[in-house]
Residue, then its C-alpha position, 0 to 999 in steps of 0.5 A: x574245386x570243392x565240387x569235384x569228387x575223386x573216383x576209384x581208378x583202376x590200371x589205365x589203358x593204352x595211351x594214345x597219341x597226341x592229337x591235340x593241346x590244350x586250344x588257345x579260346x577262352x570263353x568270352x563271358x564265365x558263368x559269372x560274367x554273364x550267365x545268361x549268354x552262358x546259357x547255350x540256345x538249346x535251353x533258351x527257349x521253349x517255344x522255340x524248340x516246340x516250334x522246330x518239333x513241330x516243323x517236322x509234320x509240317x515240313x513233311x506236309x510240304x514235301x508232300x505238296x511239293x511231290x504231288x505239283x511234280x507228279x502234274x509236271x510228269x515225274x514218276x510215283x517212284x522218283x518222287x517218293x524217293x525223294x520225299x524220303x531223302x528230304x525227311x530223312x535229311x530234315x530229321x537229322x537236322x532238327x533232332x540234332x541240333x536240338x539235342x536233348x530228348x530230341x535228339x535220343x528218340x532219334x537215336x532210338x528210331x536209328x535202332x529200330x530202322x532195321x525192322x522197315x522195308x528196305x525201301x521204306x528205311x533206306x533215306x533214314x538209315x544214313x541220317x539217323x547212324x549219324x544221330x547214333x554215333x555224333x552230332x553238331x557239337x557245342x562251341x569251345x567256349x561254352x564247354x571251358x566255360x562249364x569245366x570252370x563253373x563245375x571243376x573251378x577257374x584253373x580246371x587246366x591244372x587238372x589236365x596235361x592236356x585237353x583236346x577241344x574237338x570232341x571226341x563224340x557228341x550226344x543227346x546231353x553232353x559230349x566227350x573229350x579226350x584229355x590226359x589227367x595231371x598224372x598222365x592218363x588218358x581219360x574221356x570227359x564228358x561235359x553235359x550240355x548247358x540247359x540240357x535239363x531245360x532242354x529234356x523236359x521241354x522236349x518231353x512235353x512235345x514228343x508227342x506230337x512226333x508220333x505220326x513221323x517217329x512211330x512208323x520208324x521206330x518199328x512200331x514202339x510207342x513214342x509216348x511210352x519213350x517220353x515217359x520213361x525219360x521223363x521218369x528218369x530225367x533226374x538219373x540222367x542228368x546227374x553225373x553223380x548217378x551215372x559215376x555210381x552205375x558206371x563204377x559198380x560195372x567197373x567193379x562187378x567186371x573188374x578183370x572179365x576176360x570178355x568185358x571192360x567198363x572204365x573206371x571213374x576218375x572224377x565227377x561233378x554233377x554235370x561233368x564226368x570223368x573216365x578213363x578212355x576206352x580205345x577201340x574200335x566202334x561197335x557200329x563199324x563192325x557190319x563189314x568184318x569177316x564173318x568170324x570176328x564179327x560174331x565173336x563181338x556180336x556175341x560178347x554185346x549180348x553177354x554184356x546186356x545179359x551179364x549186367x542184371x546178374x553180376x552186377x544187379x544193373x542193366x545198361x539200358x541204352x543198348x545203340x552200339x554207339x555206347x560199346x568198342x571191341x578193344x584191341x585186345x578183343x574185349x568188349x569196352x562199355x561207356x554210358x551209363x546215365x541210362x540204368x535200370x536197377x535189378x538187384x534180384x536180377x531179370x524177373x524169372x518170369x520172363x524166362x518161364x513165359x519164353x520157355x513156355x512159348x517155346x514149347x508151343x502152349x499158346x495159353x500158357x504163354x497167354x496166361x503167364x502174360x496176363x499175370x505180369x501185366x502185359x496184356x489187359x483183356x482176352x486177346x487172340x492168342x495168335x497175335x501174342x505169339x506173333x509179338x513174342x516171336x523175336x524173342x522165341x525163334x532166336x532162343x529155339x536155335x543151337x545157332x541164330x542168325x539175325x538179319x534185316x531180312x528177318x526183322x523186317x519179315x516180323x514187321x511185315x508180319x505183325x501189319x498184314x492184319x491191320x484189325x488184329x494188330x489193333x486190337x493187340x495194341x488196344x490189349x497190350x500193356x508194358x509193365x512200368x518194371x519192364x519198361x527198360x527190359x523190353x527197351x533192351x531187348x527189342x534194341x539188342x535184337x534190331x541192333x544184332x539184325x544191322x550187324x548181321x550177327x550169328x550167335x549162340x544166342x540160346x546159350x547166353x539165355x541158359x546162363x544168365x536169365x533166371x527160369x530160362x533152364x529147364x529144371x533138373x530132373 
């Protein structure tokens, strides 16, 4: 138990029903016994989860044959690319999700911004990578008892009153399990993957060659760029340690929010984290509320994203709609926190002058200012940078803006219809390393907003809460 470190903990929630003891299965080996079967398969080898990655582009060479012998056999264009679509979708959640690690969060990425393709182009996917967002093929009891012994000690029960062995959710590098603390309370424990870190950097190194699949579906944003952020960040995510710190400085920044609940931290280890539980309903299942209630949540996501970097001087950078519930109480709850981005000072005030700026309709200005921060390498039509700016610019010129699918995918549609433009703005555009995260949250937030149908006040929360955004007093 020398490993284990305490957390602050507040009041804990509402407790929930038993659903679960503690399971009879004990692993069959401890880390001690023998820690290479102890090892989960994820982790085992490189090579083979290279050669799983690869056979995504391969495996969608063959559909492609395949498609084209029934094309000869006089099945129609239609009929057939149907189906090519729903056996790649299938295969991608498969493979990503076995596989788990970076994998398995570019998946979770592309399931965001799906809502930016044409409804017959996403339609197979949109399935198959929610499920990808929202859970995943869990590991084997056996293996999770076994790393709560390694980092919580041999008699790590004693810890709990009770300790449900189904996980509650399954995610890119570890999974959660609903559990009672040894005083009662109702926590979340998260249990990181064996060989997660194994897993991640191989990963990283082979997300490349996903590019020509997972470009077009994550609407356009470059995988690359996504393996290098993670790859900065490996370390951050994968310790426990760091995430409690983050997730705590929420819990202590929005300490009795009306709007907002972050869990406390109850414990931690390096490669377990314990919270308290967080019951409510996902942000995920929302799509189909009444218009009201659903754009009171919708709009408490936004505040949320927008709140971290000026309350607290963090930003949740994973914004999948996984990661958030609306409690009973009609409060936002928040968990995941591996993924941070530290703004002491706040959203840079830059952005909110450049958006203001190309409101107000002065291309050049919003070009130069740009070219200041970084975003753009050489001269470029100035038409193409508003284009690129417009998911951000129409949403804030509104009293009220209503986000759909139709809308992000009219954008889409947009931006492609020149194909020679939309190259060389891609050849002149540039993301900043400090806006990596920023522009990650942004975009996300918008495609997650449009897959809800969310009308909000969107402008509103920019006048609050993102520096040189408000016009300046007279």
């Amino acid at each position: 138990m020398d490993q284990l470190t305490r957390g602050a903990v507040g009041e804990a929630p509402e407790r929930l029903s038993h659903n679960g003891g503690m399971g009879s299965d004990t692993p069959r080996d401890t880390p001690r016994d023998n820690p290479r079967r102890e090892r989960d398969s994820l982790a085992r080898s490189a090579f083979r989860r290279s050669a799983r990655l690869a056979s995504l582009p391969l495996g969608y060479a063959g559909r492609r044959t395949l498609g084209l012998g029934r094309r000869i056999g006089g099945a129609t264009a239609d009929s057939v690319n149907e189906e090519l679509r729903a056996r790649t979708a299938d295969q991608l959640f498969r493979v990503l999700g076995e596989l788990k690690g970076g994998a398995m969060k570019v998946g979770q990425m592309m399931s965001m911004m799906e809502s930016y393709l044409p409804d017959e182009v996403a339609a197979p996917y949109r399935e198959k990578l929610s499920m990808l967002r929202d859970s995943a093929p869990p590991m084997p009891t056996s293996r999770v008892h076994a790393v709560l012994a390694r980092e919580l000690g041999p008699d790590w029960r004693s810890n709990f009153e009770r300790f449900d062995p189904r996980p509650a959710a399954a995610a890119s590098i570890g999974q959660v399990h609903r559990a009672a603390w040894a005083d009662g309370r109702e926590v979340a424990v998260k249990v990181q993957y064996p060989g997660a870190d194994e897993a991640l950097r191989a990963d990283l190194r082979q997300l490349g060659r996903m590019a020509a699949i997972a470009g077009p579906l994550a609407g356009g944003m470059n995988v690359r760029e996504i393996a290098e952020e993670f790859a900065a960040r490996i370390d951050e995510e994968l310790d426990y340690r760091l995430e409690a710190e983050s997730q705590q400085a929420f819990a202590d920044g929005l300490d009795g929010d009306p709007e907002f609940f972050v869990p406390n931290v109850v414990a931690h280890t390096p490669r377990v984290l314990i919270s308290e539980w967080v019951e409510g309903v996902p942000l995920t299942t929302i799509a189909d509320w009444e218009t009201e209630p659903r754009n009171e949540a919708g709009l408490k996501y936004v505040r949320f994203l927008f709140a971290g970097p000026s309350r607290v001087g963090l930003l949740h950078a994973d914004p999948h709609p996984g990661n958030f519930k609306v409690l009973p109480d009609g409060r936002l709850g928040a968990v995941d926190f591996g993924l941070i981005a530290r703004l002491p000072d706040g959203l840079p005030s830059e952005i909110g002058r450049i958006l203001r700026i190309a409101m107000s309709g002065d291309d050049e200005a919003a070009v130069a200012g740009l070219r200041r921060e970084g975003f753009l390498t050489q001269d470029v039509d100035a038409e193409m940078v508003m284009d690129y700016l417009r998911p951000f610019v129409e949403p804030a010129q509104a009293d009220r803006f209503s986000f759909t699918r139709a809308w992000t995918q009219q954008i889409y549609r947009d931006a492609n219809e020149d194909s020679v433009a939309a190259r060389e703005f891609g050849r002149a555009f540039n993301l900043p390393t400090d806006y990596l995260l920023i522009h990650r949250v942004w975009m996300g937030g918008i495609a997650v907003l449009s897959q809800l149908g969310i009308t909000a006040d969107f402008h509103s929360v920019l006048d609050e809460f993102l520096p040189g955004f408000a016009p300046e007093p007279a």
